[in-house]
C-alpha atoms as one frame of an Amber mdcrd trajectory, in Angstrom:
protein
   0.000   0.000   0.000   2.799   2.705   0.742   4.949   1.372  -2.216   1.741
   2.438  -4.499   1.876   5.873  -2.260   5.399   6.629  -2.794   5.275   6.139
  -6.479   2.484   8.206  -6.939   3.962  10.695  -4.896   7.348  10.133  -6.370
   5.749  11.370  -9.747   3.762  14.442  -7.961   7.060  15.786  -6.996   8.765
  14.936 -10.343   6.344  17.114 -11.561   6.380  19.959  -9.427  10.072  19.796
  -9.462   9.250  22.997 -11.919   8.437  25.339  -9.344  10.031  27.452  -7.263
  11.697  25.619  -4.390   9.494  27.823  -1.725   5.941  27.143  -3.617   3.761
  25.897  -0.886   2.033  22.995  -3.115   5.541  21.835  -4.048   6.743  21.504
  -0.346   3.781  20.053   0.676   4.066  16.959  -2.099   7.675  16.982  -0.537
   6.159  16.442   2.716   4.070  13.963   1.740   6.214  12.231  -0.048   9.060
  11.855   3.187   6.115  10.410   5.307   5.134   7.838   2.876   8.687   7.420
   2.528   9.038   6.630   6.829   5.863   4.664   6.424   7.187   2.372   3.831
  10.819   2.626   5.724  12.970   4.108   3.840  13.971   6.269   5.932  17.229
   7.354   3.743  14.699   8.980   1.035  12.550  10.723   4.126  16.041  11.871
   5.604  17.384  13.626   2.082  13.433  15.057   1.533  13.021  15.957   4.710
  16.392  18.019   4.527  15.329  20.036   1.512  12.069  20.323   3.169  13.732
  21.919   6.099  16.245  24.134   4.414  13.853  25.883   2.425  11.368  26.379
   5.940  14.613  27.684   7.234  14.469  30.359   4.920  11.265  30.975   4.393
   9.838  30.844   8.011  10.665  32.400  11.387  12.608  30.471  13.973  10.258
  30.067  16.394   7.105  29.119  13.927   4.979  26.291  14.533   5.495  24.528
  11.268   8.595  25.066  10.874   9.837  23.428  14.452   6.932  20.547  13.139
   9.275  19.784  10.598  12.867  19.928  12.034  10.878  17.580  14.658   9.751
  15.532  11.916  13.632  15.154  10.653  14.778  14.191  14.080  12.591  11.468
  14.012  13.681  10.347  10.933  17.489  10.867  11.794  16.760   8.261  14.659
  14.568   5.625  12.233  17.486   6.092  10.392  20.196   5.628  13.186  22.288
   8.673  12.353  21.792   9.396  16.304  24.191  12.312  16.426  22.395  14.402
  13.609  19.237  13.554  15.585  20.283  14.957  18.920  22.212  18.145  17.287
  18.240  18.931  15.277  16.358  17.683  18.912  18.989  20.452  20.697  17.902
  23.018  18.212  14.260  22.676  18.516  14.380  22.314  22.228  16.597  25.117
  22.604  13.564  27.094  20.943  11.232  25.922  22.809  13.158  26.046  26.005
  11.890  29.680  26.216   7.955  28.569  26.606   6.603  27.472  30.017   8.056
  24.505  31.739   4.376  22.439  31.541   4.214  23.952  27.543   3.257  20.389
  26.034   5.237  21.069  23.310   8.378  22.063  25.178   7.979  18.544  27.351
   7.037  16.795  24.072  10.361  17.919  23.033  12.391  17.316  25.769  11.108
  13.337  25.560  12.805  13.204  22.278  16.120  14.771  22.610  16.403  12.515
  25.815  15.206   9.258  22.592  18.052  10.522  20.951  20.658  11.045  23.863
  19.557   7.497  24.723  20.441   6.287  20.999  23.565   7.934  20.723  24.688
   6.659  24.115  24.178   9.584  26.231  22.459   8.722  28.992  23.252  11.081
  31.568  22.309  13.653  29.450  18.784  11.588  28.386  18.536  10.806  32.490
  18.299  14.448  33.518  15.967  15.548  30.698  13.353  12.268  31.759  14.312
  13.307  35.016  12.307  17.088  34.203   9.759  15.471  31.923   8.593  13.625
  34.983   8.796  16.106  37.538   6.589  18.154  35.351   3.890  15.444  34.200
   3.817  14.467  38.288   2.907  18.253  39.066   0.717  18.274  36.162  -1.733
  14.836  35.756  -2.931  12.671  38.485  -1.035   9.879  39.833  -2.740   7.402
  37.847  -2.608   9.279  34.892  -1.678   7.064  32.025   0.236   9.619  29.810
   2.840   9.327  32.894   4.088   5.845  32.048   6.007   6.115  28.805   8.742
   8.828  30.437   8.861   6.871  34.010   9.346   3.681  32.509  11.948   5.968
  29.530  13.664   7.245  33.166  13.859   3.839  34.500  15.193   2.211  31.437
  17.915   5.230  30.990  18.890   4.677  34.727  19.446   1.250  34.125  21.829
   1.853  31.492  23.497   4.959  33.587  24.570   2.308  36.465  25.267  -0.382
  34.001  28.052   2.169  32.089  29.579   4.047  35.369  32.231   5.115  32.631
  29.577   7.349  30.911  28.582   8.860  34.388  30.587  12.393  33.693  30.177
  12.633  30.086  29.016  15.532  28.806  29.261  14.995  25.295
């Protein structure tokens, strides 16, 4: 089913290829295109859209807009299907480092936080993953109900990161 979408979308963007790189109904083919392209896994096509996708919302669109921290969110993710881990965190850094400046229970800003602590985790940084979960669950704790399920995924994120913390003492005062 995706291989049909990609090909389809493949050719949308072949066409539209004629436009200027900044016309909204060619980016958002692009778009479309790098999420069929994670669905079906190829996540080396999503990464090299998703790039170009980026670039041009880097000049196009203010730092701090909505779309365009959607979509250097959206290549993070990919960096990390695609296991280039250090890319990931330096994007995650970026976008949290924007969104650093909104309120500490922002959604958005925690949201954030949870995946540059994913990609500390992948690129074997977990002190660095442990004091961002660390926040994250402070934060959810002062914000939902004890038995709120939306809790779980960072506690059990904290636990696992802990784990691997006490299991690689070496990593302990790493800051990189």
């Amino acid at each position: 089913q995706y291989e049909e979408a990609v090909r389809m979308l493949e050719h949308v963007v072949k066409i539209r290829e004629k436009r200027e790189e900044s016309d909204p109904k060619r980016l958002a083919s692009e778009h479309w295109l790098e999420r069929a392209y994670l669905e079906n896994e190829q996540y080396e096509e999503a990464v090299k859209m998703l790039e170009h996708v980026v670039k041009v919302g880097c000049v196009t669109l203010n730092e701090d807009d909505r779309s365009r921290l959607k979509l250097q969110h959206q290549l993070g993710r990919a960096y990390l299907k695609n296991e280039q881990y250090e890319e990931a965190v330096k994007i995650f850094q970026h976008v949290f480092k924007i969104l650093e400046r909104r309120d500490e229970f922002d959604s958005e800003r925690l949201a954030s936080e949870r995946w540059l602590a994913r990609a500390y985790e992948a690129n074997g940084q977990y002190p660095q993953a442990s004091k961002l979960l660390e926040h994250v669950v402070k934060i959810k704790s002062e914000k939902t109900s004890e038995d709120e399920p939306s809790r779980i995924p960072s506690q059990r994120a904290l636990a696992r990161v802990k784990r691997l913390c006490s299991e690689n003492p070496d990593l302990q005062n790493s800051s990189s």
